[in-house]
VMD Tcl script that draws the C-alpha trace (Angstrom):
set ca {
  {3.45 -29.63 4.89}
  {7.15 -30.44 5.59}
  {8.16 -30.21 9.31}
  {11.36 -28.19 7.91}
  {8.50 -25.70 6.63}
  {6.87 -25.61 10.18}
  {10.47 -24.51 11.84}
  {11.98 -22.38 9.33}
  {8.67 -20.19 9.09}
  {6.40 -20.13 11.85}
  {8.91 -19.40 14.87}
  {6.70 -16.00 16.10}
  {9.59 -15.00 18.63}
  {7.88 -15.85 21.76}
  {9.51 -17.64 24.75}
  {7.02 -19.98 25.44}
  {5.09 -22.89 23.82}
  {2.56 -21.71 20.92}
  {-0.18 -23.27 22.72}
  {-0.28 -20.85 25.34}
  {0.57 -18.12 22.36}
  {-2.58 -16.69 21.02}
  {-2.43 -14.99 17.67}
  {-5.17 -13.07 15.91}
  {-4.83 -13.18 12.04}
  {-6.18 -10.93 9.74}
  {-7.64 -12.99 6.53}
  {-8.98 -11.06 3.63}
  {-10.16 -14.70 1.72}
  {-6.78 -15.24 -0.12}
  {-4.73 -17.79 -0.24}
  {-1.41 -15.55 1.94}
  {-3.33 -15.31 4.49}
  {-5.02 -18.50 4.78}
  {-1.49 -20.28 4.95}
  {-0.59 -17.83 7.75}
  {-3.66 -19.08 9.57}
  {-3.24 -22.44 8.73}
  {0.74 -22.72 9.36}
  {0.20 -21.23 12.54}
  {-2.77 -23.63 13.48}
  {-0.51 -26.32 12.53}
  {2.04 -25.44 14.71}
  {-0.31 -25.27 17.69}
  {-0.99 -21.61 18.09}
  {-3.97 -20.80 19.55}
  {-5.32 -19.04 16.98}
  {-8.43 -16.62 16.08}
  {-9.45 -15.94 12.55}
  {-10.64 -11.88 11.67}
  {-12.10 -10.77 8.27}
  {-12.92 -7.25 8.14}
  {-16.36 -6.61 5.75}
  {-15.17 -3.43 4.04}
  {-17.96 -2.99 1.87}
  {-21.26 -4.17 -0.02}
  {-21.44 -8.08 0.04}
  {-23.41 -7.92 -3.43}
  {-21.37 -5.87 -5.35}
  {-17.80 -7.33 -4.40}
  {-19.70 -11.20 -5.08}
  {-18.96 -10.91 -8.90}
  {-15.58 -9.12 -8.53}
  {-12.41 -11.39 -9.56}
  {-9.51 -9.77 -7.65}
  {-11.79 -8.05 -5.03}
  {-11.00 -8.88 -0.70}
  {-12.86 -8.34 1.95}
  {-16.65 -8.92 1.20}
  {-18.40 -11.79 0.02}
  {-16.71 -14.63 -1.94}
  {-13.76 -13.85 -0.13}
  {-15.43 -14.04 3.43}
  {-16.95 -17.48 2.86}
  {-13.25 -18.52 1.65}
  {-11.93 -17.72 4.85}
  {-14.66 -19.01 6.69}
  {-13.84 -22.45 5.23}
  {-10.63 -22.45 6.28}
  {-10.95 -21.88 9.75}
  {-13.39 -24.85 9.53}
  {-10.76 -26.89 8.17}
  {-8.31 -25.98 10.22}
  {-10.15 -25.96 13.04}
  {-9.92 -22.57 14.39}
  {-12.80 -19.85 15.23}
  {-13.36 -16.94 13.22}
  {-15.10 -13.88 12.99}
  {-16.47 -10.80 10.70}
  {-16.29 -7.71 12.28}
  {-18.34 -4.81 9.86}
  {-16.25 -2.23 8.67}
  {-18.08 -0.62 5.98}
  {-18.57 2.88 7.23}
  {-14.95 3.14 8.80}
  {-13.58 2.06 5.23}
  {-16.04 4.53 3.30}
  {-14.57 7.13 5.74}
  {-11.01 6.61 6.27}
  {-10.46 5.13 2.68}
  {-12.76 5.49 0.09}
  {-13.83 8.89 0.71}
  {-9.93 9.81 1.12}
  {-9.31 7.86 -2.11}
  {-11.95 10.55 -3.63}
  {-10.93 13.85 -2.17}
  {-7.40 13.00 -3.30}
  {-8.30 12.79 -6.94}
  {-10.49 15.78 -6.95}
  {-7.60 17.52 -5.42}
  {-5.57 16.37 -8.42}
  {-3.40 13.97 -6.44}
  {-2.94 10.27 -7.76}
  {-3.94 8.50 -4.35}
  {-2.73 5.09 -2.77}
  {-5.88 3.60 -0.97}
  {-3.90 0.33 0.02}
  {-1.77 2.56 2.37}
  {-4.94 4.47 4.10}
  {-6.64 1.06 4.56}
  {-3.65 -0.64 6.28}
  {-2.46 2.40 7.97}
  {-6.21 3.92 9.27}
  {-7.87 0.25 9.56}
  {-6.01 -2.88 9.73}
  {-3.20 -1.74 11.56}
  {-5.36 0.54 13.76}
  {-8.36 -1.05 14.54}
  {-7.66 -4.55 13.82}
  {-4.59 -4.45 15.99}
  {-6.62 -2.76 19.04}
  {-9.12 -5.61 18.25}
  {-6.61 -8.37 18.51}
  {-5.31 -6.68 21.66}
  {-8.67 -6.74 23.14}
  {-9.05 -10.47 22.65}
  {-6.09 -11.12 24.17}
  {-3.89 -11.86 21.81}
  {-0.13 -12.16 21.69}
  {0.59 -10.47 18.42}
  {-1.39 -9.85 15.23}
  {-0.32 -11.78 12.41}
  {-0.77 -10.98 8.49}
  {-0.36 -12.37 4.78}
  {2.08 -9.27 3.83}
  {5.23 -9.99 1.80}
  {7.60 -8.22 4.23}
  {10.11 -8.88 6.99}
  {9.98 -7.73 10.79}
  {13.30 -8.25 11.69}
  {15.08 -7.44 15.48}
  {17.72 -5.07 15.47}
  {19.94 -3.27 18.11}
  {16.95 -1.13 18.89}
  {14.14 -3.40 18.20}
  {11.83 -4.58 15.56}
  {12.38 -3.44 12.38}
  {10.58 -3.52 8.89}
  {12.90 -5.36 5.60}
  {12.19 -5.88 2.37}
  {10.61 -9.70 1.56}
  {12.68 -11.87 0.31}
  {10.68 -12.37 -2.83}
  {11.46 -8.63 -4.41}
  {8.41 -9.81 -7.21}
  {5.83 -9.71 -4.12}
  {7.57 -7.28 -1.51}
  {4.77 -4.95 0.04}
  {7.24 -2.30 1.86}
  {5.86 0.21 0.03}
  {2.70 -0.21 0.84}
  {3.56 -0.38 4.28}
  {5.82 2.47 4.49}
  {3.54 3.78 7.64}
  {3.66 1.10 10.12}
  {4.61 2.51 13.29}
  {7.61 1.11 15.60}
  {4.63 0.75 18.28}
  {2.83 -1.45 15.88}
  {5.62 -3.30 15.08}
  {6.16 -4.63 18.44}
  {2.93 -6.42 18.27}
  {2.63 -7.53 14.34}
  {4.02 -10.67 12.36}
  {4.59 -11.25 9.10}
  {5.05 -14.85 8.33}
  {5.61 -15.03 4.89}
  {8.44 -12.49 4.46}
  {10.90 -15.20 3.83}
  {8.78 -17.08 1.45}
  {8.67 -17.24 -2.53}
  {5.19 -16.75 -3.81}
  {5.42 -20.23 -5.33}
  {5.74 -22.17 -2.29}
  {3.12 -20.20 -0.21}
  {0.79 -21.99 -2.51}
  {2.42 -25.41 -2.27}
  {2.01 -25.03 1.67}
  {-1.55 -24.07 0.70}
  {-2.41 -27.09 -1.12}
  {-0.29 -29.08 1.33}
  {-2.41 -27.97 3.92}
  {-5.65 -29.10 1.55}
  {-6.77 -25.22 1.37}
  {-9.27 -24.43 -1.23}
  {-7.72 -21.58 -2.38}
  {-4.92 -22.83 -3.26}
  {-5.46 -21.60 -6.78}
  {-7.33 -18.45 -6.02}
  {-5.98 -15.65 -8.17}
  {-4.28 -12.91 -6.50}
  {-6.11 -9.35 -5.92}
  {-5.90 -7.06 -9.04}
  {-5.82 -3.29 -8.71}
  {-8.33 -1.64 -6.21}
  {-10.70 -3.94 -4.00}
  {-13.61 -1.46 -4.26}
  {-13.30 -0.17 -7.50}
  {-15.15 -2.65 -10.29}
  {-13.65 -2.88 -13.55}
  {-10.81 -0.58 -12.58}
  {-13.40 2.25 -13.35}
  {-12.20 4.09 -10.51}
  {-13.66 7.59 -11.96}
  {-17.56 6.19 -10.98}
  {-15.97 5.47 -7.29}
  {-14.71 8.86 -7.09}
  {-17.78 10.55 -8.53}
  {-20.17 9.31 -6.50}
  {-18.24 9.90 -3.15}
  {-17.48 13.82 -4.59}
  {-20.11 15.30 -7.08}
  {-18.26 17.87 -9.21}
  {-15.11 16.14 -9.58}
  {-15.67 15.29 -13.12}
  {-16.39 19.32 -13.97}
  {-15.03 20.03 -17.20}
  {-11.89 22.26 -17.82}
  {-8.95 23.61 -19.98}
  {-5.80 21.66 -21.08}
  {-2.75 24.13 -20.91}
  {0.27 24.55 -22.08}
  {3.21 25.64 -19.59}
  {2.09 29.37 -20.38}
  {-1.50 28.65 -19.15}
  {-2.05 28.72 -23.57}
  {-5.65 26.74 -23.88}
  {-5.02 23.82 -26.29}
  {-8.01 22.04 -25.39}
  {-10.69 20.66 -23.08}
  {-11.19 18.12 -20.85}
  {-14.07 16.69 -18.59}
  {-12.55 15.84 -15.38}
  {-8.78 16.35 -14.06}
  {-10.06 12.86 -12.34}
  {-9.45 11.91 -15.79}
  {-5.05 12.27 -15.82}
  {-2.19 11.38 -13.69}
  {1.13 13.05 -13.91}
  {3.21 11.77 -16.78}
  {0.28 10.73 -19.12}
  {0.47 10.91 -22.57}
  {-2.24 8.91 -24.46}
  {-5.78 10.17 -24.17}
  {-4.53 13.72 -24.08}
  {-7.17 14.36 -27.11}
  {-5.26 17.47 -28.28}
  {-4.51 15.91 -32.44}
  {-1.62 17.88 -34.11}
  {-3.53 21.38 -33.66}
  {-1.28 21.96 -30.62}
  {2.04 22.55 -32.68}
  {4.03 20.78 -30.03}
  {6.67 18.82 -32.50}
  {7.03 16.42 -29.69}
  {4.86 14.00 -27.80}
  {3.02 16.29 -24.90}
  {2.65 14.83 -21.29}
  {0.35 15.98 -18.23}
  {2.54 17.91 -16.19}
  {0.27 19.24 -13.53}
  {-3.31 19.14 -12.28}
  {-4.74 22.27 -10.99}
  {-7.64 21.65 -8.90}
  {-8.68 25.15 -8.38}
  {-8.57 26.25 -11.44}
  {-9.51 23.00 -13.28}
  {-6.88 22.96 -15.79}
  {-4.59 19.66 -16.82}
  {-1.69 21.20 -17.43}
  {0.96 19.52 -20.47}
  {4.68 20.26 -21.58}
  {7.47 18.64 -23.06}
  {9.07 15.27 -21.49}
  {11.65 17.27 -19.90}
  {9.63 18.85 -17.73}
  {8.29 15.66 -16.02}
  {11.90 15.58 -13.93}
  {11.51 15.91 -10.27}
  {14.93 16.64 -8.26}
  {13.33 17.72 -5.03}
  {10.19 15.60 -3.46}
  {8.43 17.80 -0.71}
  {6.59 15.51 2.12}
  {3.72 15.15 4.71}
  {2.82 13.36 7.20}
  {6.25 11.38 7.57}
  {6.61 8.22 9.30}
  {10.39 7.75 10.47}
  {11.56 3.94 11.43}
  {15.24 4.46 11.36}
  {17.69 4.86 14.16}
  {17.52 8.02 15.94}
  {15.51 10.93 15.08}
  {14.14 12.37 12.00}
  {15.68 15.31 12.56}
  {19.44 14.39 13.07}
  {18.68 12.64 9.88}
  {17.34 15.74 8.38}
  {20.06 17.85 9.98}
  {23.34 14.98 8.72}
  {21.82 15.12 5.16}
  {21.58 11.59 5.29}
  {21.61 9.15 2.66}
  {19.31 6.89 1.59}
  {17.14 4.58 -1.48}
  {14.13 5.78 -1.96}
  {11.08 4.75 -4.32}
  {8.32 7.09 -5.68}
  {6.47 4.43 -7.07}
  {5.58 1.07 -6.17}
  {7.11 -0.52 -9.36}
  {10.21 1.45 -8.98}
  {13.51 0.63 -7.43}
  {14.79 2.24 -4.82}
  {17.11 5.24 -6.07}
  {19.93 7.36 -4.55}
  {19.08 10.19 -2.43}
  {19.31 12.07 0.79}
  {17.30 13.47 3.34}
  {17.09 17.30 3.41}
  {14.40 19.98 4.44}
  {12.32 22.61 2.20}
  {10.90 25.55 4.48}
  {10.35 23.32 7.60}
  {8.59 20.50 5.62}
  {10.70 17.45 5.14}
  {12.11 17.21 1.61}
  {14.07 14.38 -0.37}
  {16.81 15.22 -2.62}
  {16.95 13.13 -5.83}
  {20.40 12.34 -6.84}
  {19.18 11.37 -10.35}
  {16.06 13.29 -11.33}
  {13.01 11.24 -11.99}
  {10.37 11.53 -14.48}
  {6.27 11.36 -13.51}
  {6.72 11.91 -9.57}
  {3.12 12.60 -8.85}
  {1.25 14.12 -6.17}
  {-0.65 11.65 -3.13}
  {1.91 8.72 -4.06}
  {4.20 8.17 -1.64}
  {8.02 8.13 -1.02}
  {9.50 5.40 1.14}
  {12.72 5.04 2.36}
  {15.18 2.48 2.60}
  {18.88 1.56 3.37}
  {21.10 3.64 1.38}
  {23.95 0.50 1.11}
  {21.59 -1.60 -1.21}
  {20.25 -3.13 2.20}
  {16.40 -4.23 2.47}
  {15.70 -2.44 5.52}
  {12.68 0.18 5.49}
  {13.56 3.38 7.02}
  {10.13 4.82 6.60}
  {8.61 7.03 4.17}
  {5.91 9.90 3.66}
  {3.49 10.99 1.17}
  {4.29 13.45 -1.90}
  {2.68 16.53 -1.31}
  {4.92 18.81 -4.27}
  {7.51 18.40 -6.45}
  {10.56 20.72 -7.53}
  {12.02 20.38 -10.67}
}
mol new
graphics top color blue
foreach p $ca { graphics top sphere $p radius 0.5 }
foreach p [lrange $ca 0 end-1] q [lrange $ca 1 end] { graphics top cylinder $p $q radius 0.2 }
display resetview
């Protein structure tokens, strides 16, 4: 490790010396997080290690790409003993199973395409963890997340990393400006490539440990079995319709589609649809998977709940001004024109340029409408509008 590494990324924004700085950080096994813990160590923070078990040791053991339960546990463990800092596993498993998993379920039986990353940073690490590292004294809570905390005229705020391959700001659309006061993110202004030259710099084991693929508590990506188990019925068969509720065919599970789907669809040629058909809409209640044309995949108008608001002011002067902004409806997307409006009381975003496959339980974040990186907040899609 380069001493121009330990100034240019491990200043925490504290006025006074980092051994009388304590910082708590949060290590799921992987190698972000374990150079966060060991940059910070370096540097002469006084420094506590926390891995939260979110579930079953055995059944996350032979999961590549899994965090938070066994393999990854005894990774982090070995760090702190290199580094010479304590650490600690604090049992989670029946707050995860009930603020994440079981949400992760409901959502899909509701016919929603859920995010569980967001409920698990939103209802656990940045809840409890934070009131954890609080209780132990600590200065700040630090993470491995690819974003920027920044200080602005009216105090922290959240940017975009600087690596726009690993940015997280849409996962982390719900961070509060409370929680911001008290969280770091050291690798925001760090490529992916040289968080893993600092790692084997630093003589970390995991180094060369793959990143974490997909869902850390679904195995295989089979995320149907997850969702079954946690709520029996949701795989009840149903009808595929057409737009004028027309039965074209059947299907066992709307667990089954997400919005914009087109392969799988099982329908043949007996449909006489001349072009391609795509899932449209999943109705829960009546257990239909509703597909249509292409066309009617565009979304203009992107109804919200349960809004989190991180720009200046308030929400509703926002509202009120029409104001513009960038927003993403996926987290592969880029951030598109739009503005800020209201739909029968319930915050609403207006789509400048419709987009196509706008689903249900993802989320909507904003950002900076002048191609900025700052993260204005962000809500989850509760209904479209075409």
């Amino acid at each position: 490790m380069t001493e121009t590494t330990s100034r240019t990324f491990i200043d925490l924004g504290f006025d006074k010396a980092p051994a009388n700085t304590r910082v708590v950080v949060a290590m799921s096994g992987g190698v972000d997080s374990s150079v966060v813990a060991g940059l910070l160590k370096s540097a002469g923070y006084d420094v506590i290690g926390i891995t939260l078990q979110l579930y079953d040791h055995g059944a996350a053991v032979q999961k590549k790409g899994a965090c938070c339960a066994g393999q990854d546990i005894y990774d982090a463990k070995r760090v702190s003993e290199l580094m010479g800092f304590p650490h600690y596993v604090l049992d989670y498993e029946e707050r995860f199973r009930d603020a994440v998993m079981r949400d992760f379920a409901d959502a899909y039986a509701r016919g929603e395409t859920p995010i569980p990353c967001v409920r698990c940073n939103e209802r656990v690490k940045f809840r409890d963890l934070l009131e954890t590292a609080k209780d132990l004294g600590a200065d700040c809570l630090a993470t491995g997340h690819y974003i920027r905390r920044e200080i602005g005229e009216g105090g922290p705020e959240l940017h975009r990393a600087e690596d726009a391959g690993k940015d997280q700001s849409y996962f982390l659309f719900a961070t509060t400006s409370e929680q911001l006061d008290f969280l770091r993110f050291p690798l925001g202004g760090l490529p992916k490539a040289q968080t893993r030259a600092i790692a084997a710099d630093l003589g970390l084991a995991v180094a060369d440990k793959p990143d974490s693929q997909d869902i850390c508590f679904v195995p295989q990506g089979r995320y149907t079995s997850v969702v079954e188990k946690l709520h029996p019925g949701a795989s009840d068969p149903g009808d595929i319709v057409d737009q004028s509720g027309r039965v074209l065919g059947q299907h066992e599970g709307i667990i089954q589609y997400t919005i914009g789907q087109r392969r799988g669809l099982g329908l043949g040629s007996q449909t006489g649809a001349e072009d391609p058909l795509y899932v449209i809409g999943l109705d829960a209640e009546r257990r239909q998977v509703v597909v249509g044309p292409r066309e009617a995949l565009a979304t203009k108008t992107v109804i919200l709940s349960d809004v989190n608001w991180l720009g200046d002011g308030p929400l509703e002067d926002a509202i009120a001004s029409g104001m513009d902004v960038a927003v993403k409806v996926r987290s592969t997307r880029r951030p598109a024109p739009a503005r800020l409006t209201s739909d029968q009381g319930d915050v609403a975003v207006e789509l400048l340029d419709p987009e196509q496959g706008v689903a249900p339980g993802q989320a909507c974040v904003f950002y900076d409408a002048n191609g900025g990186t700052r993260v204005l907040g962000g809500g989850w899609i509760r209904s479209t509008l075409s």
